[in-house]
C-alpha positions as CSV (number, residue, x, y, z in Angstrom):
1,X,93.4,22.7,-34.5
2,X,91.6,19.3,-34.0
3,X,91.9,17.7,-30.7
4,X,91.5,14.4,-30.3
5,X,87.9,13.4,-28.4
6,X,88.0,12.4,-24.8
7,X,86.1,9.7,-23.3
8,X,83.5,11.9,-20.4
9,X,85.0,11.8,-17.2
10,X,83.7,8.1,-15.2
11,X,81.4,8.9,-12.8
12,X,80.1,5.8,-10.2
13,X,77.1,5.6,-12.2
14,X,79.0,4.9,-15.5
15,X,81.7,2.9,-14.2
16,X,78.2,0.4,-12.5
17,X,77.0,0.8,-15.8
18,X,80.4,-0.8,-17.6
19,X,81.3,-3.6,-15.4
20,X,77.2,-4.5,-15.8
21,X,77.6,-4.6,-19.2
22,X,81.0,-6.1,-19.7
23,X,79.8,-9.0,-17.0
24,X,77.0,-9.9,-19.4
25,X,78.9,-10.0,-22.5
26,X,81.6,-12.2,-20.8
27,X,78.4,-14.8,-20.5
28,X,78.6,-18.0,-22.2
29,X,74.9,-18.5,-22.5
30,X,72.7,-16.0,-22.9
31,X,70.6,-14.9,-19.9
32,X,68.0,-17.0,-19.0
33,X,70.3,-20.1,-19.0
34,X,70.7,-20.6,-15.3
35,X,69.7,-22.9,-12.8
36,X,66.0,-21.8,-11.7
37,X,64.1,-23.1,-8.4
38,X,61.6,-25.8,-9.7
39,X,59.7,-26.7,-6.3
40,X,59.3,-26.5,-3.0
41,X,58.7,-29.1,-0.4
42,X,58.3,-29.5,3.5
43,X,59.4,-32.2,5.4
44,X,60.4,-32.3,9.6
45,X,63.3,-30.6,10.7
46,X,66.5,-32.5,10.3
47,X,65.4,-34.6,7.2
48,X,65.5,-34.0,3.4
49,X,62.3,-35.0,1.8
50,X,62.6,-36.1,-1.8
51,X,60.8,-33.6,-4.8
52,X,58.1,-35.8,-4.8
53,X,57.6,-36.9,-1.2
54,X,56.6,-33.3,0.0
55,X,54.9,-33.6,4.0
56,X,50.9,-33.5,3.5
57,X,49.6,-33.6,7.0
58,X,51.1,-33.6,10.5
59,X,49.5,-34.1,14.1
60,X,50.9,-32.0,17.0
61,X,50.7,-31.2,20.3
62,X,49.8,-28.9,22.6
63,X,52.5,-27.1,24.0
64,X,54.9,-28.9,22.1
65,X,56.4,-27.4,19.5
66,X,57.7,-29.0,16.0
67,X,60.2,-27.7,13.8
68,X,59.8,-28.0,10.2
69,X,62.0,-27.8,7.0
70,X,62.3,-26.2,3.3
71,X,64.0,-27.5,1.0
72,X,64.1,-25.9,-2.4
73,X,65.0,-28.2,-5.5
74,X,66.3,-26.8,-8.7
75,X,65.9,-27.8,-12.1
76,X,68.8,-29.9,-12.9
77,X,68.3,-31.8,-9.3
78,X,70.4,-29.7,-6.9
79,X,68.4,-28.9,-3.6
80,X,68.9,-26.8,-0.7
81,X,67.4,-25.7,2.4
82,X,65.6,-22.5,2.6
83,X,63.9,-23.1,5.9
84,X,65.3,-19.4,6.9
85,X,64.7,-17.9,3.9
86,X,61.6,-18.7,3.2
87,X,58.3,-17.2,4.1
88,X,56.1,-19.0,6.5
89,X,52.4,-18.4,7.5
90,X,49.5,-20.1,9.6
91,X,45.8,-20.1,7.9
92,X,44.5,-20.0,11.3
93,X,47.6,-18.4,14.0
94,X,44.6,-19.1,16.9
95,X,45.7,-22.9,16.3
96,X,49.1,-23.0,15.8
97,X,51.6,-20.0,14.4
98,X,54.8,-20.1,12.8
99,X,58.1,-18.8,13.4
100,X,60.0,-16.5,11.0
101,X,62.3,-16.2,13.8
102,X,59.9,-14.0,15.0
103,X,58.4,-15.3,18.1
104,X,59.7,-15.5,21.4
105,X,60.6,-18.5,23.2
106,X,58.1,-18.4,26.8
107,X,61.0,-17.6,29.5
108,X,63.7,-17.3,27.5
109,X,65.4,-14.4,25.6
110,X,65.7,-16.4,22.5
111,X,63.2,-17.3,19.1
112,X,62.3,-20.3,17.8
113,X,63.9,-20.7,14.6
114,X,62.3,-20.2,11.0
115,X,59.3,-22.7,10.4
116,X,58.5,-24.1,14.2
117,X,55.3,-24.5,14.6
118,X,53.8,-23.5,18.0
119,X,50.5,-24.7,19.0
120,X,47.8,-22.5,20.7
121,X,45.0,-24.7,21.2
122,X,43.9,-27.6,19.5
123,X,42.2,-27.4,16.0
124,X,43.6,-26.9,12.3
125,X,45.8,-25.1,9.8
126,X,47.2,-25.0,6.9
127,X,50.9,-24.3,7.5
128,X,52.5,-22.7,3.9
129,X,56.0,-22.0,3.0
130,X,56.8,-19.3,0.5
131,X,60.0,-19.0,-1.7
132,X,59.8,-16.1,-4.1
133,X,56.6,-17.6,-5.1
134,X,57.0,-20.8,-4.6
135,X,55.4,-22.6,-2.2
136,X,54.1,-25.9,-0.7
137,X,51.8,-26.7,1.9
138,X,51.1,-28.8,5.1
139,X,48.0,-29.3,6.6
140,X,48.3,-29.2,10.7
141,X,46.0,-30.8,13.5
142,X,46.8,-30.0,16.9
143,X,45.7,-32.1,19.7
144,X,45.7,-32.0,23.1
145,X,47.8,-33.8,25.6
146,X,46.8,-36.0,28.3
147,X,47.9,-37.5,31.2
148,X,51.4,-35.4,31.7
149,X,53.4,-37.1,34.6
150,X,57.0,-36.5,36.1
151,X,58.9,-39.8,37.0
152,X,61.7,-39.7,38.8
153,X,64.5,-42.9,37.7
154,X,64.7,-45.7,40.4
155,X,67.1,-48.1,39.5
156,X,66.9,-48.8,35.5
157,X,63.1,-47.7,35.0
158,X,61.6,-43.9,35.1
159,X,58.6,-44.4,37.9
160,X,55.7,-42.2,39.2
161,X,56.4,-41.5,43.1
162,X,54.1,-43.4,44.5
163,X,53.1,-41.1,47.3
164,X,53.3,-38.6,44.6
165,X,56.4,-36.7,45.2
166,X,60.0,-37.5,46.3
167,X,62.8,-35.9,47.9
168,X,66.5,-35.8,47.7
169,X,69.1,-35.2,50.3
170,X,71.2,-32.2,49.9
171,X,74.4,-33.3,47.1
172,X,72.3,-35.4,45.7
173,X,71.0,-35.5,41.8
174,X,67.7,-37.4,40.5
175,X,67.5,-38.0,36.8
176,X,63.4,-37.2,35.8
177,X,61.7,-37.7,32.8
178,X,58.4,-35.9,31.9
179,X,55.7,-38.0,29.3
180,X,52.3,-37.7,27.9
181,X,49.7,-39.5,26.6
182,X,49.6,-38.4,22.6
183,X,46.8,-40.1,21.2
184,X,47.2,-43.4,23.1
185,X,50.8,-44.0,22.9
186,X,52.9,-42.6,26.4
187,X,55.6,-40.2,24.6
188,X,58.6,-38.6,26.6
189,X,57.9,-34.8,26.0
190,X,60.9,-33.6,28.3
191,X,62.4,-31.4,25.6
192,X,59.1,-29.4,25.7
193,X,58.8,-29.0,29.3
């Protein structure tokens, strides 16, 4: 007596194999045909630099640390950032390292986020971002500050006690600011302190 054949029983491993197959043959184009990463650029945290306007160099300070972006531009224009995801790394981590998220924020229980730059001591680096092998490059100097002072706001203007400190009465609130000389210019550098 003939019996008709039965498909073999579907096993996970088949069923994977199936809906892999079927998925590709429901394609329109053929494989290949989607949109791939085309370039890589840095700019400073919080803007979007253009595929052709990639950050070359960057002066830093000291103890002051600077966030940086990725964005990742596709072929037909599209762009994205992959600050998080991509890979970042210092040429000399003496100078200035990098965050992947990875190093700890000084009396804190946090990280700095992916691609902050943290300097060590004054010097160079070459700062690189990696995407699945694409990449671009910054090239970092880090200087050193000079000239920090704490001013204390007396009536519209931040000033330097003059006797060199101040005091406050108990209830009582004082709005400071905290600058540094960077290269000749005076520069508020209260969000690093």
């Amino acid at each position: 007596m003939n019996r008709p054949l039965l498909p073999p029983p579907c096993t996970p491993w088949r069923a994977a194999l199936c809906l892999s197959l079927s998925s590709l043959c429901a394609c329109s184009g053929g494989v290949g045909d989607g949109n791939a990463p085309r370039i890589l650029v840095i700019g400073t945290s919080g803007t979007t630099p253009s595929a052709t306007a990639s950050l070359d160099s960057l002066r830093i300070y000291e103890c002051i640390p600077q966030a940086l972006g990725a964005v990742l531009y596709f072929q037909d224009g599209t762009h994205g950032n992959f600050t998080a995801r991509a890979k970042w790394s210092s040429s000399n981590a003496g100078t200035v390292e990098v965050s992947n998220g990875d190093i700890a924020i000084p009396g804190s229980s946090g990280y700095y986020a992916a691609g902050t730059l943290v300097p060590v001591t004054s010097g160079s680096a070459i700062i690189t971002a990696d995407y699945d092998g694409i990449s671009a490059q910054v090239a970092v100097s880090v200087g050193t500050p000079q000239s920090i002072a704490l001013k204390v706001k007396q009536g519209a203007n931040y000033l330097v006690p003059s006797s060199g400190s101040f005091t406050l009465g108990i209830g009582t609130t004082a709005d400071l600011q905290v600058t540094a000389w960077l290269d000749g210019s005076e520069t508020d550098v209260g969000n690093a302190a």
